[in-house]
PQR file with spaces between the fields and no chain letter, atoms N, CA, C, O and H, PARSE charges and radii, in Angstrom:
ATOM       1  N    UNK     1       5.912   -3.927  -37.786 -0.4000 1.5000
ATOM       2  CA   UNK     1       4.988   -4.751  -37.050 -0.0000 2.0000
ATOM       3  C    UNK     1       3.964   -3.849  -36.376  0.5500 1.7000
ATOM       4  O    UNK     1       4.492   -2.932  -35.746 -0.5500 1.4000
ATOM       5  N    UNK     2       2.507   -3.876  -36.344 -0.4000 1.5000
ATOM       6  CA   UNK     2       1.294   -2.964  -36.224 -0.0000 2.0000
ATOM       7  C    UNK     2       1.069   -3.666  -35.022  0.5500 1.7000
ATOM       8  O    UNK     2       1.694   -4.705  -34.809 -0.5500 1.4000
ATOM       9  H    UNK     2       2.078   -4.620  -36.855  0.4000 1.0000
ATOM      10  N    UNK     3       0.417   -3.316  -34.374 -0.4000 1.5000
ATOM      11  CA   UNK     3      -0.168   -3.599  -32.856 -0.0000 2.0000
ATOM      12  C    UNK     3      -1.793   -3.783  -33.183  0.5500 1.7000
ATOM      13  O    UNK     3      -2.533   -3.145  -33.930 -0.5500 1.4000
ATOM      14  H    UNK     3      -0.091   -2.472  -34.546  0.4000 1.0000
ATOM      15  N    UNK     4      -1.965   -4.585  -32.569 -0.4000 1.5000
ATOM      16  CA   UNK     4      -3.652   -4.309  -32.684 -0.0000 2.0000
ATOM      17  C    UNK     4      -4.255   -3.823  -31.696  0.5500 1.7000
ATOM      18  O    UNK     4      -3.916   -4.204  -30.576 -0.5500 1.4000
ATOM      19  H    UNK     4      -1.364   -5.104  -31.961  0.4000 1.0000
ATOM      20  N    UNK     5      -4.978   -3.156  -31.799 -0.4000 1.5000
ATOM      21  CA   UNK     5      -5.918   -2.283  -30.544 -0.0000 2.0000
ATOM      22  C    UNK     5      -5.767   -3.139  -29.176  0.5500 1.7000
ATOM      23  O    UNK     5      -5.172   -2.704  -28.190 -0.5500 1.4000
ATOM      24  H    UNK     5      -5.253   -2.846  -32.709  0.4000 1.0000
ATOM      25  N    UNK     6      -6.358   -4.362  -29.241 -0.4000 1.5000
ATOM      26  CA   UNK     6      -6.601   -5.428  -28.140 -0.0000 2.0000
ATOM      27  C    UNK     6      -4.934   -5.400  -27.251  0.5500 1.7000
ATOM      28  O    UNK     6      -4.754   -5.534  -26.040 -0.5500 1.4000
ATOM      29  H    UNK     6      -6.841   -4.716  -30.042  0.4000 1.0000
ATOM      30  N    UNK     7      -3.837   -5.171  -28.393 -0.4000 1.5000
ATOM      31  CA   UNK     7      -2.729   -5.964  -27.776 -0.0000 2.0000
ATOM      32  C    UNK     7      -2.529   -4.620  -27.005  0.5500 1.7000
ATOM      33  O    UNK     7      -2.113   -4.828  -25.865 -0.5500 1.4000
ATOM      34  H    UNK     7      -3.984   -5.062  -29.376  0.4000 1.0000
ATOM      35  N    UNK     8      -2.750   -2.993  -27.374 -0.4000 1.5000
ATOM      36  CA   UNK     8      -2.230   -2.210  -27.044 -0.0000 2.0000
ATOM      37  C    UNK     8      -2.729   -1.710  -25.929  0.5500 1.7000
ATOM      38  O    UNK     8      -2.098   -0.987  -25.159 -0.5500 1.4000
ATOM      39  H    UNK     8      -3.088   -2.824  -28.300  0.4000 1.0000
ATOM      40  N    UNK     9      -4.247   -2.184  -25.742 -0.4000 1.5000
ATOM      41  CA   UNK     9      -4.670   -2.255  -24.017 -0.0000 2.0000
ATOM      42  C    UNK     9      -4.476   -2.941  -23.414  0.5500 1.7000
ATOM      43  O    UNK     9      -4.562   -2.536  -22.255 -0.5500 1.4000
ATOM      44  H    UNK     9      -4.760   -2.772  -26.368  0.4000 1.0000
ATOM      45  N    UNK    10      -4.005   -4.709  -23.557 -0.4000 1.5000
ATOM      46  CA   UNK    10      -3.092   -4.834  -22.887 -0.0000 2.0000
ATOM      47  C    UNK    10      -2.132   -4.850  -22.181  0.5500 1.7000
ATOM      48  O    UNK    10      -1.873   -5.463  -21.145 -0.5500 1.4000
ATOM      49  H    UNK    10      -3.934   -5.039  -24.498  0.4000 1.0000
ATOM      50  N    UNK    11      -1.369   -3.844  -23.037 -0.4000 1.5000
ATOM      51  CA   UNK    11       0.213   -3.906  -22.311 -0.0000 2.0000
ATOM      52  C    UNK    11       0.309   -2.305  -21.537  0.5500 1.7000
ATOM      53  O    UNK    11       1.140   -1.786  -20.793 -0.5500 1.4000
ATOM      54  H    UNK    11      -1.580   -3.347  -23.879  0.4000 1.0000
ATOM      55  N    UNK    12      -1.098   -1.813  -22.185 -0.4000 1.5000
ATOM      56  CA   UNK    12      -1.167   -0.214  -21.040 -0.0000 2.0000
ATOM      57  C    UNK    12      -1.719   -1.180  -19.746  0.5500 1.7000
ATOM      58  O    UNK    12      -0.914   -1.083  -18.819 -0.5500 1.4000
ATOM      59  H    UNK    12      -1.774   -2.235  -22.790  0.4000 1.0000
ATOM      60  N    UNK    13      -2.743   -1.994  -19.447 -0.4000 1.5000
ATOM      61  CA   UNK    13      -2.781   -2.609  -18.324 -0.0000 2.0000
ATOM      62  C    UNK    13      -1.768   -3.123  -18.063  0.5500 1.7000
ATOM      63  O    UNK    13      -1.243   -2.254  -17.367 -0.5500 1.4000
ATOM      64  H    UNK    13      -3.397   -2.073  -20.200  0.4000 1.0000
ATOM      65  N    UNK    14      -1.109   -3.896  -18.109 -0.4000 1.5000
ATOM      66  CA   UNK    14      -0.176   -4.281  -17.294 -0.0000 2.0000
ATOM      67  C    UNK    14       0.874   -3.282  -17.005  0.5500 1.7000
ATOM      68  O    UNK    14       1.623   -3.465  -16.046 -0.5500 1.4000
ATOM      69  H    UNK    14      -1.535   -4.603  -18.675  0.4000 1.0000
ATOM      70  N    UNK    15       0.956   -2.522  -17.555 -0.4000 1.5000
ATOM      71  CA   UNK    15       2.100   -1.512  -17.249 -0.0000 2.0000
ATOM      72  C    UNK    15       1.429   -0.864  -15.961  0.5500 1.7000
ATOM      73  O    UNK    15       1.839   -0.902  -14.801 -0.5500 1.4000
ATOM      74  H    UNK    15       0.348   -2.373  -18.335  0.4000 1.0000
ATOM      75  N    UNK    16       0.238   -0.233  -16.495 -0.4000 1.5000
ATOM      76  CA   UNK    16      -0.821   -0.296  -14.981 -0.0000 2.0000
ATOM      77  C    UNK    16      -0.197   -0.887  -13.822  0.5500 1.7000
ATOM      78  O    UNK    16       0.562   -0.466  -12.950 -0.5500 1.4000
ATOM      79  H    UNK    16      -0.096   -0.202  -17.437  0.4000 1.0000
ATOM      80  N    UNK    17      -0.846   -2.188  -14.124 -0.4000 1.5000
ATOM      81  CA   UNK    17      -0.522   -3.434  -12.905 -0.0000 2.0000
ATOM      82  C    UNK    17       1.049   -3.139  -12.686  0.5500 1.7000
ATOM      83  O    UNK    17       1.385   -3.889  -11.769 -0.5500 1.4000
ATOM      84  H    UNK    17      -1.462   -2.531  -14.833  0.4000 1.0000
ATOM      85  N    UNK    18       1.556   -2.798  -12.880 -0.4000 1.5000
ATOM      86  CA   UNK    18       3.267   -3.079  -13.130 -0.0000 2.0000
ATOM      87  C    UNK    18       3.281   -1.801  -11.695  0.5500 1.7000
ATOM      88  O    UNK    18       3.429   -2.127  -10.517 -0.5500 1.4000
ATOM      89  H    UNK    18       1.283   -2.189  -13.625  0.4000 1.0000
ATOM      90  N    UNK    19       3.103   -0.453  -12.158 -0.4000 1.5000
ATOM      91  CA   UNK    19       2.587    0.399  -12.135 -0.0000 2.0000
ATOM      92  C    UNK    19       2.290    0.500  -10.193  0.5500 1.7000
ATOM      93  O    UNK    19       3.141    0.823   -9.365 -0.5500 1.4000
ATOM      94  H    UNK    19       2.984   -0.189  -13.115  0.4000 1.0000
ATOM      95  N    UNK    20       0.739    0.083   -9.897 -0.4000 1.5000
ATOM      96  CA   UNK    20       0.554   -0.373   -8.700 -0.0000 2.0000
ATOM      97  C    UNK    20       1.625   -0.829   -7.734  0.5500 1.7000
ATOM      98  O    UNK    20       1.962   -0.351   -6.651 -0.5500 1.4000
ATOM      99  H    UNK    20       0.048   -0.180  -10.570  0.4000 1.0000
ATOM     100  N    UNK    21       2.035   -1.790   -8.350 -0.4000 1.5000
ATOM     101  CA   UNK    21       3.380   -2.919   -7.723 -0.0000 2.0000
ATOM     102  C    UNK    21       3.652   -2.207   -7.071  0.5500 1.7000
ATOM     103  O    UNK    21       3.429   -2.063   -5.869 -0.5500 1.4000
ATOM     104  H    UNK    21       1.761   -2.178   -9.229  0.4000 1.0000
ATOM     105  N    UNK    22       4.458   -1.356   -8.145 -0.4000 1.5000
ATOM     106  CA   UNK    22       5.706   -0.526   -7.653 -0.0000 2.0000
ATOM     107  C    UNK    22       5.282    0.493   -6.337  0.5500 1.7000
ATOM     108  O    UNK    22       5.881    0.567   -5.264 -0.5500 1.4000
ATOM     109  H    UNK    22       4.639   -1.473   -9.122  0.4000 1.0000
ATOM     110  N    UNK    23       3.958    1.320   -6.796 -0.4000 1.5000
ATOM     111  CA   UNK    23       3.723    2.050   -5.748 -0.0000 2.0000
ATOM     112  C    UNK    23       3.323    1.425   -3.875  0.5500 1.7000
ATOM     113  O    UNK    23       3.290    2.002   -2.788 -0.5500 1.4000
ATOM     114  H    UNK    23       3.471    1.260   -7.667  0.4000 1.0000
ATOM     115  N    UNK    24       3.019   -0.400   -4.449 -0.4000 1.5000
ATOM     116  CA   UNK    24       2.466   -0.888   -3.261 -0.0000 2.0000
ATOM     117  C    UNK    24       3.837   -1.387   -2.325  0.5500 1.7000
ATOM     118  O    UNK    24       3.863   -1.551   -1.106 -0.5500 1.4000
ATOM     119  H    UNK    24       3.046   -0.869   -5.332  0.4000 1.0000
ATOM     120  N    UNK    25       4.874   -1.556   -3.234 -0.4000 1.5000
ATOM     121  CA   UNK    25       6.459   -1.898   -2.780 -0.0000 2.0000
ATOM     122  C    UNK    25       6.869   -0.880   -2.017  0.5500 1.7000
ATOM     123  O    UNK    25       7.233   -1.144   -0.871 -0.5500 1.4000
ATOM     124  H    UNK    25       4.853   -1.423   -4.225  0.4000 1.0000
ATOM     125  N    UNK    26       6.891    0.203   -2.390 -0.4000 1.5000
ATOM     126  CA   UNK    26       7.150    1.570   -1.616 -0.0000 2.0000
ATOM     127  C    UNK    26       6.658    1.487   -0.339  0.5500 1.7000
ATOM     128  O    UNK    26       7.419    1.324    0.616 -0.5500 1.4000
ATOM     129  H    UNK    26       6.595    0.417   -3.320  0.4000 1.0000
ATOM     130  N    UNK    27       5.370    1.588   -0.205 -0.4000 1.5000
ATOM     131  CA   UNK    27       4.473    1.688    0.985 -0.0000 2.0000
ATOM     132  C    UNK    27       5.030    0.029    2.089  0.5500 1.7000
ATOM     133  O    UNK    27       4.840   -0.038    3.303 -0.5500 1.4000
ATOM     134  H    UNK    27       4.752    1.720   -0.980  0.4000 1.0000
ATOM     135  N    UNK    28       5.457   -0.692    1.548 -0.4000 1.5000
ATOM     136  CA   UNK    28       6.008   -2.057    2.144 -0.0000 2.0000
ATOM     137  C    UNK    28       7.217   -1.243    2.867  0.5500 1.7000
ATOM     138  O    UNK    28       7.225   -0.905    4.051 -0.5500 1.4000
ATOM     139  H    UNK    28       5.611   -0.638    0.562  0.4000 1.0000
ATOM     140  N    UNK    29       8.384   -0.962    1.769 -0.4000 1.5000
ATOM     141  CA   UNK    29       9.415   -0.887    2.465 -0.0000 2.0000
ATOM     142  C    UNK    29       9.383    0.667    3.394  0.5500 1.7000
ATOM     143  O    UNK    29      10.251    0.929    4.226 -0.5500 1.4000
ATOM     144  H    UNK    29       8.378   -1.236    0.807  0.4000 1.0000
ATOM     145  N    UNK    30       8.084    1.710    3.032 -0.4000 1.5000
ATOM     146  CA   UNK    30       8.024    2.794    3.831 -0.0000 2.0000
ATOM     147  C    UNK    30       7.833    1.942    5.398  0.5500 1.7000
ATOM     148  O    UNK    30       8.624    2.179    6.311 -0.5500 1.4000
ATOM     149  H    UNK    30       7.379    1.498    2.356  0.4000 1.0000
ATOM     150  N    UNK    31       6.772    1.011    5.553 -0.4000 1.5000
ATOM     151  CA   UNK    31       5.950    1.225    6.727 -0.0000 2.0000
ATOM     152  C    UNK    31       7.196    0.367    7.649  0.5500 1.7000
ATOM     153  O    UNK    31       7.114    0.374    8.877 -0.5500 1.4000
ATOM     154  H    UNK    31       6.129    0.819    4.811  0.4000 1.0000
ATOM     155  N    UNK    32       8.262   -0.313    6.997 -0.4000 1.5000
ATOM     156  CA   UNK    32       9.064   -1.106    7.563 -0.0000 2.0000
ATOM     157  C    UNK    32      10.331   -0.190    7.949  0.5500 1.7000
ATOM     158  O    UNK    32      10.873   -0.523    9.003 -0.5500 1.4000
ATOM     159  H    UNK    32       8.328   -0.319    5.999  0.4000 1.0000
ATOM     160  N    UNK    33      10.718    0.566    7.484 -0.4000 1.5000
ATOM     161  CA   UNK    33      11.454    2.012    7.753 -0.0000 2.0000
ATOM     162  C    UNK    33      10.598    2.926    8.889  0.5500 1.7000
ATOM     163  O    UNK    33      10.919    2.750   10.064 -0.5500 1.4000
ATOM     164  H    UNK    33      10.278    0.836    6.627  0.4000 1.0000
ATOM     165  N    UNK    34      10.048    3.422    8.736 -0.4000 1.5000
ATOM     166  CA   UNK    34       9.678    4.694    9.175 -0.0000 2.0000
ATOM     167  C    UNK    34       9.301    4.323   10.958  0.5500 1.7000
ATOM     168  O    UNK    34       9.021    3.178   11.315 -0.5500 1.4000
ATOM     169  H    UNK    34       9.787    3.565    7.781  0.4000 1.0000
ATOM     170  N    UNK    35       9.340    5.092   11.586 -0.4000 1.5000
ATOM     171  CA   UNK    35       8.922    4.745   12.936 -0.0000 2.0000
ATOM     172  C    UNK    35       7.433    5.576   13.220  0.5500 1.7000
ATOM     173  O    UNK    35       6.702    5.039   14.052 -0.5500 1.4000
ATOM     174  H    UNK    35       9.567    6.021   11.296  0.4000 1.0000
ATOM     175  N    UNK    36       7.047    6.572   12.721 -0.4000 1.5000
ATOM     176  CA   UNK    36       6.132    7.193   12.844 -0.0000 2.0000
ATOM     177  C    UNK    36       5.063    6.543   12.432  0.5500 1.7000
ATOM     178  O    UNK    36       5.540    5.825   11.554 -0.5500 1.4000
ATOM     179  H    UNK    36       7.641    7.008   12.045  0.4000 1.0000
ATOM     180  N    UNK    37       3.549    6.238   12.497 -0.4000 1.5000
ATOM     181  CA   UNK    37       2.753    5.057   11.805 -0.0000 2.0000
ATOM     182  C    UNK    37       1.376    6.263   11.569  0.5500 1.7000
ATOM     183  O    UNK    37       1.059    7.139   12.373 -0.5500 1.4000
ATOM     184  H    UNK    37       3.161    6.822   13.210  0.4000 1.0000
ATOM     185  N    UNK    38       0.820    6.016   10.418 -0.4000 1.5000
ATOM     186  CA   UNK    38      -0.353    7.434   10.350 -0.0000 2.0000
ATOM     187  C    UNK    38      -1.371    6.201   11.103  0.5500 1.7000
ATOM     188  O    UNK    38      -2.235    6.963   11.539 -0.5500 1.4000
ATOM     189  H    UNK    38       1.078    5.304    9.765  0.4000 1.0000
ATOM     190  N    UNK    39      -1.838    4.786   11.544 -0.4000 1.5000
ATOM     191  CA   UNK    39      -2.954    4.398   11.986 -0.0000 2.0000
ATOM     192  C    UNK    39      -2.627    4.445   13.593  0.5500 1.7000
ATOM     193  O    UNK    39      -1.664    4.184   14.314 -0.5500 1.4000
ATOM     194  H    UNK    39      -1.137    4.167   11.190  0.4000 1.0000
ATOM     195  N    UNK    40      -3.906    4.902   13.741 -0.4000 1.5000
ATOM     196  CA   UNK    40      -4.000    5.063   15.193 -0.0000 2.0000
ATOM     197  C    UNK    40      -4.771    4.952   15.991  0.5500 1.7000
ATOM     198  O    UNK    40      -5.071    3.837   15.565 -0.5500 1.4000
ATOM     199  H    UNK    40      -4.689    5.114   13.155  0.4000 1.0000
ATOM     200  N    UNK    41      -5.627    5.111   17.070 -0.4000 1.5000
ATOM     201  CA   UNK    41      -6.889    4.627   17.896 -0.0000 2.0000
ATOM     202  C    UNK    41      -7.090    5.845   18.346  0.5500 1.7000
ATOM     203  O    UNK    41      -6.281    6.514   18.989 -0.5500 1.4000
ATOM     204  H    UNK    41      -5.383    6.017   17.416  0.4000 1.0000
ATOM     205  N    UNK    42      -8.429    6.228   17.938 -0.4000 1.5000
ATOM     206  CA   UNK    42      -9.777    6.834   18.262 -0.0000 2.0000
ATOM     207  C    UNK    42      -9.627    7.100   19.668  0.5500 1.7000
ATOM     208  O    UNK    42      -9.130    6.136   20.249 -0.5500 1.4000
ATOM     209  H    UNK    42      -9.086    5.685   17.416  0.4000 1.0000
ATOM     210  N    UNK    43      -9.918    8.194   20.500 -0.4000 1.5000
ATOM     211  CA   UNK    43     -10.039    8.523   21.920 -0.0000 2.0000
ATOM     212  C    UNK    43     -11.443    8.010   22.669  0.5500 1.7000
ATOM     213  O    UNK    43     -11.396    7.831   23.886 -0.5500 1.4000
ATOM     214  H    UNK    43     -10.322    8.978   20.028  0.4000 1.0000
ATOM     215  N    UNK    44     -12.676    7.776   21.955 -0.4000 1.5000
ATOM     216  CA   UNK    44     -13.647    7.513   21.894 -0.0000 2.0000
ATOM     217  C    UNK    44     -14.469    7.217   20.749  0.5500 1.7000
ATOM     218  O    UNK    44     -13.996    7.330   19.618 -0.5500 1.4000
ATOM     219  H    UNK    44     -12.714    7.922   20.967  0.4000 1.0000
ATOM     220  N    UNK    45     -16.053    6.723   21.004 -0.4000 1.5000
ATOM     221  CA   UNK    45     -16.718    6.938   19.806 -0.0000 2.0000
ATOM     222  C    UNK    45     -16.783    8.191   19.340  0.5500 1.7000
ATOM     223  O    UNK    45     -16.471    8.659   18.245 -0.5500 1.4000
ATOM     224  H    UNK    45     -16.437    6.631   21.923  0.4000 1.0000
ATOM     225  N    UNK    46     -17.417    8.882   20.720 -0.4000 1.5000
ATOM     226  CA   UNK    46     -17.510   10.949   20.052 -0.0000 2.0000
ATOM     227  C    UNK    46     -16.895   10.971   19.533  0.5500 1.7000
ATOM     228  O    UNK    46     -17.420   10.746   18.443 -0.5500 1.4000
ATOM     229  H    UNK    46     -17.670    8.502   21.610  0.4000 1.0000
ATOM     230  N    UNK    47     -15.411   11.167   19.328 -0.4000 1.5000
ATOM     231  CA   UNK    47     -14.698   11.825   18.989 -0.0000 2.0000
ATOM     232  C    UNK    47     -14.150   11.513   17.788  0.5500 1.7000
ATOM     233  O    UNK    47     -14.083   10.454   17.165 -0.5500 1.4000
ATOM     234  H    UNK    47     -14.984   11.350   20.214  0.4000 1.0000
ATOM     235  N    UNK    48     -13.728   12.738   17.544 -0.4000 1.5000
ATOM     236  CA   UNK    48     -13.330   12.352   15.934 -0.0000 2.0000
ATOM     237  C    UNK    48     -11.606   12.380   16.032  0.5500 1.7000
ATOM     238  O    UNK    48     -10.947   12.264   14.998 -0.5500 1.4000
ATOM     239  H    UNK    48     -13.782   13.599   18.050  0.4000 1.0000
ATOM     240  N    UNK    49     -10.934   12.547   17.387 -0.4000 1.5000
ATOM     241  CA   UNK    49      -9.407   13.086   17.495 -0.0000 2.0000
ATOM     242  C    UNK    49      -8.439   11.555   17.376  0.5500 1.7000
ATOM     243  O    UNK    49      -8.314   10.759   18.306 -0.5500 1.4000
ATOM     244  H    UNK    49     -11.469   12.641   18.227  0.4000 1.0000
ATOM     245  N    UNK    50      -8.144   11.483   16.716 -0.4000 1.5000
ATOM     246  CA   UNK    50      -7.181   10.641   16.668 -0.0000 2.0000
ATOM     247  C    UNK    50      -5.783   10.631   17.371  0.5500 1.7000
ATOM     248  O    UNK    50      -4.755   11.048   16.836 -0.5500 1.4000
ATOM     249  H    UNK    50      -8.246   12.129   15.960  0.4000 1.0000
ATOM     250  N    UNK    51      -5.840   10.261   18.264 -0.4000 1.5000
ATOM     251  CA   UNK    51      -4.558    9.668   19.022 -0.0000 2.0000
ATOM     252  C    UNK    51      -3.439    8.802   18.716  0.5500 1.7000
ATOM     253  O    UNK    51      -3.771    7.669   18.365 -0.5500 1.4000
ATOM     254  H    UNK    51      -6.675    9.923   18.698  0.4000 1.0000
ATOM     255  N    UNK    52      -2.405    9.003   18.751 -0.4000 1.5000
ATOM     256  CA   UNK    52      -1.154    8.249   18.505 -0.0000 2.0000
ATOM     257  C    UNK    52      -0.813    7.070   19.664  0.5500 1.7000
ATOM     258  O    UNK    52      -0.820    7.238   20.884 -0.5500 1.4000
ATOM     259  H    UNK    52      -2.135    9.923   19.036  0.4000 1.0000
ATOM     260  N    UNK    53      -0.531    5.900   18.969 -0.4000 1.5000
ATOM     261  CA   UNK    53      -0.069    4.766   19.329 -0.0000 2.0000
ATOM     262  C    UNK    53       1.432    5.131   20.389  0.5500 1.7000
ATOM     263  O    UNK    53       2.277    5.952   20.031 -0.5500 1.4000
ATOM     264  H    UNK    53      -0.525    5.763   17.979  0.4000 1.0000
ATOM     265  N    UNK    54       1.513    4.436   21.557 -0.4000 1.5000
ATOM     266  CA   UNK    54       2.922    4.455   22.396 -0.0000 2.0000
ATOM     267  C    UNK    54       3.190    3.260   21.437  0.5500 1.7000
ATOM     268  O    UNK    54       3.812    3.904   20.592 -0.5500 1.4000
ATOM     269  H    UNK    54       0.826    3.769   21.848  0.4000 1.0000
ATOM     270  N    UNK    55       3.175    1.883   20.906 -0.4000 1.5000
ATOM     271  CA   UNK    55       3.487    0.827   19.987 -0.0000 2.0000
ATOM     272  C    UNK    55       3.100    1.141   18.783  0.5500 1.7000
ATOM     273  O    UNK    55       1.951    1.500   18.526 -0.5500 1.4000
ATOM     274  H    UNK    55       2.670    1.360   21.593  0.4000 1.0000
ATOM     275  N    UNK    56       4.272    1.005   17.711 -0.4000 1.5000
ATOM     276  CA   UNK    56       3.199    1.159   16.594 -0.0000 2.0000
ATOM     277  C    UNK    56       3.823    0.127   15.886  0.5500 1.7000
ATOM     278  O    UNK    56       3.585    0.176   14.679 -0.5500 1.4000
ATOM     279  H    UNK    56       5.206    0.713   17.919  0.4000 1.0000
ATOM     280  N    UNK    57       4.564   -0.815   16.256 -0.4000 1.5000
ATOM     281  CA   UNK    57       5.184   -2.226   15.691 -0.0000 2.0000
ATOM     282  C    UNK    57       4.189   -2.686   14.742  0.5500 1.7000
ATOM     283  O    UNK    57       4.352   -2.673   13.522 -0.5500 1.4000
ATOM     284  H    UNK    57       4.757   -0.855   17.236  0.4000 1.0000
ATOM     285  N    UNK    58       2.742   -3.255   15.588 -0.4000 1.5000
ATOM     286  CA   UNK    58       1.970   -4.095   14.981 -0.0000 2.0000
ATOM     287  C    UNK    58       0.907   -3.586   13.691  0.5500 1.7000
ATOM     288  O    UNK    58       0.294   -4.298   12.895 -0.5500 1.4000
ATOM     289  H    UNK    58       2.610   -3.265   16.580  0.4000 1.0000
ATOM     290  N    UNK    59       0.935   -2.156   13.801 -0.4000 1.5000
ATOM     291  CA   UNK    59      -0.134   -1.663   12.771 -0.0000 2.0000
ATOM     292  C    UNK    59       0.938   -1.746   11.588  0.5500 1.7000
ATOM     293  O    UNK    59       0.675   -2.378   10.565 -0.5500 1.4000
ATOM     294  H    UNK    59       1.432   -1.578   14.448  0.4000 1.0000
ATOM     295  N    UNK    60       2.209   -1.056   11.771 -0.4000 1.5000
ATOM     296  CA   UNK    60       3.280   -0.553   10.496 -0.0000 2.0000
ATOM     297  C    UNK    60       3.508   -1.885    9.808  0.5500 1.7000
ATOM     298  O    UNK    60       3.746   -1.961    8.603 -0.5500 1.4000
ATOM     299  H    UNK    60       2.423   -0.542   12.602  0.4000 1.0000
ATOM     300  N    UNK    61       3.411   -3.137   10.774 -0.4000 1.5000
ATOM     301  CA   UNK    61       4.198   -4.591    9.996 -0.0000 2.0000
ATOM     302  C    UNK    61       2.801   -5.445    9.352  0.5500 1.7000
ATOM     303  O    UNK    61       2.835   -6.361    8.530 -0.5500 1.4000
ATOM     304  H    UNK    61       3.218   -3.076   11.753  0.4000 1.0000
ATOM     305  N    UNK    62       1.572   -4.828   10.009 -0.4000 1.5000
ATOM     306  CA   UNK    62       0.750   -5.287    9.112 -0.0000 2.0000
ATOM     307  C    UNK    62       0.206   -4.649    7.953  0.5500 1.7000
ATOM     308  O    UNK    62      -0.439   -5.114    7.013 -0.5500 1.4000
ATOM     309  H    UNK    62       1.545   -4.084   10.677  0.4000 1.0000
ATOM     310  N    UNK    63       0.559   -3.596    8.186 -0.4000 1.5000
ATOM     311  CA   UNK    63       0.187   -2.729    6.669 -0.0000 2.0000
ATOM     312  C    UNK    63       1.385   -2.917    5.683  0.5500 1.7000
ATOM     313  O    UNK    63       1.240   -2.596    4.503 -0.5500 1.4000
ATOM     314  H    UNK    63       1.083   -3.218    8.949  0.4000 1.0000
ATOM     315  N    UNK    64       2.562   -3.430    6.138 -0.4000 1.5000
ATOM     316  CA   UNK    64       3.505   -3.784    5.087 -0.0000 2.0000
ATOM     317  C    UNK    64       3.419   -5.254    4.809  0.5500 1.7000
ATOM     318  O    UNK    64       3.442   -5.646    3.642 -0.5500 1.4000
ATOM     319  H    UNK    64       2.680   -3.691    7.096  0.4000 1.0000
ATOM     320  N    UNK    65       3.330   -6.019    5.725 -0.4000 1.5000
ATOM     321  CA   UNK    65       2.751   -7.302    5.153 -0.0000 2.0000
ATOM     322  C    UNK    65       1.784   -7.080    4.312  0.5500 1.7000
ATOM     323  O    UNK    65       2.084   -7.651    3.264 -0.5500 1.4000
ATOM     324  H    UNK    65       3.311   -5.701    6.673  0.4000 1.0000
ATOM     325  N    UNK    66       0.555   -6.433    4.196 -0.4000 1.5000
ATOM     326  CA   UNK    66      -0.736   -6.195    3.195 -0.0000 2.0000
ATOM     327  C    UNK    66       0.185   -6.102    2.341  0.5500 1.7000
ATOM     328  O    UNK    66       0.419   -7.146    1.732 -0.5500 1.4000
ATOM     329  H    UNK    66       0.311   -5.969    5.048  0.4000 1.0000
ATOM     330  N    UNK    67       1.126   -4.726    1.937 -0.4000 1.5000
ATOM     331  CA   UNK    67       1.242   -4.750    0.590 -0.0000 2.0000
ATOM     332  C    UNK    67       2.463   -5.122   -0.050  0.5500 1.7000
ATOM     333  O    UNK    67       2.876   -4.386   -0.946 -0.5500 1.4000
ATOM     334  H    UNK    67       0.936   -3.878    2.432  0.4000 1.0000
ATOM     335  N    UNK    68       3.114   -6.154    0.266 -0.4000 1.5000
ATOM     336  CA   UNK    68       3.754   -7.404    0.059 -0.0000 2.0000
ATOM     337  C    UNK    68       3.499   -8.361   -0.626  0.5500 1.7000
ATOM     338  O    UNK    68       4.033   -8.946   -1.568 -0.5500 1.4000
ATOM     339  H    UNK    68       2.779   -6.751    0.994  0.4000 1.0000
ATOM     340  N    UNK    69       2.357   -8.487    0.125 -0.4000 1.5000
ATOM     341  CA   UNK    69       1.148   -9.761   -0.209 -0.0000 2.0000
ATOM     342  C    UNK    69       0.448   -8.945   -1.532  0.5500 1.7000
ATOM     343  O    UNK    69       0.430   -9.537   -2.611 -0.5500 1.4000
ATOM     344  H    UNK    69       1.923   -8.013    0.891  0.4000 1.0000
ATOM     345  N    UNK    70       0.105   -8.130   -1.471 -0.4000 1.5000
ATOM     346  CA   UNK    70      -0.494   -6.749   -2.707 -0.0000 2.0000
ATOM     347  C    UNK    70       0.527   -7.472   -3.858  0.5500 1.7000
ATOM     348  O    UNK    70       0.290   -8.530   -4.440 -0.5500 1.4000
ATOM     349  H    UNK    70       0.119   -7.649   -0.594  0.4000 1.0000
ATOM     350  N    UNK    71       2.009   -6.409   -4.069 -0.4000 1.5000
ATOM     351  CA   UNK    71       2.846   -7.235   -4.812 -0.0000 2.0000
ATOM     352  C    UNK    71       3.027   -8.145   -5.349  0.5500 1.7000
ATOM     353  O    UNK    71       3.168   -8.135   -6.572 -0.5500 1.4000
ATOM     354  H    UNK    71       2.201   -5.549   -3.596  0.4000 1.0000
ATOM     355  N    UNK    72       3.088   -9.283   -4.603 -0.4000 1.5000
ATOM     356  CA   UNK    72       3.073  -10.515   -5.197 -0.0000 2.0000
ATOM     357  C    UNK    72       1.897  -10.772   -6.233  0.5500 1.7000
ATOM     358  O    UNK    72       2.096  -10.965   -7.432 -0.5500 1.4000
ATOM     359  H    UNK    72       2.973   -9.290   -3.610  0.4000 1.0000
ATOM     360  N    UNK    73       0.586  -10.750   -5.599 -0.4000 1.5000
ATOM     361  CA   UNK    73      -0.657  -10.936   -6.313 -0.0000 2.0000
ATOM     362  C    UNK    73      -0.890  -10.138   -7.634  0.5500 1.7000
ATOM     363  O    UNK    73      -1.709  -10.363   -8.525 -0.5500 1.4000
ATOM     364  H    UNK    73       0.424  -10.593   -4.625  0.4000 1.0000
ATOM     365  N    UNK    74       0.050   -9.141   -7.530 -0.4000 1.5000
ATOM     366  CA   UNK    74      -0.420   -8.378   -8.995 -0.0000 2.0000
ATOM     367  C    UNK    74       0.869   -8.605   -9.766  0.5500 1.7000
ATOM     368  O    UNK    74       0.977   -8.199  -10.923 -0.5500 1.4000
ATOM     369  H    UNK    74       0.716   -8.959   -6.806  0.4000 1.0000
């Protein structure tokens, strides 16, 4: 059984898509694990220093909600 060109970029995309998932699942169950969070708030406009969160509940559970929601959709 021969593949035809069309079918065989197909199924490299979705393996792709497949692909993503997996890496966006990771980052779900990382940000829901980990206590450390890389987003954080700016000290000012000047500045370019990034400061660490005393809470970081709400950034880590919305960046794992994003890619949850990521998951599903692909």
């Amino acid at each position: 059984m021969t593949m035809s060109i069309d079918q065989k970029l197909m199924y490299a995309f979705r393996g792709w898509i497949a692909f993503v998932a997996f890496m966006d699942l990771g980052v779900a169950f990382r940000s829901f694990i980990e206590k450390r969070c890389f987003l954080g708030e700016y000290a000012d406009d000047k500045s370019d220093q990034l400061i660490e969160q005393s809470d970081t509940t709400l950034p880590r559970s919305v960046l794992g909600m994003y890619s949850i929601l990521s998951v599903i959709k692909l």
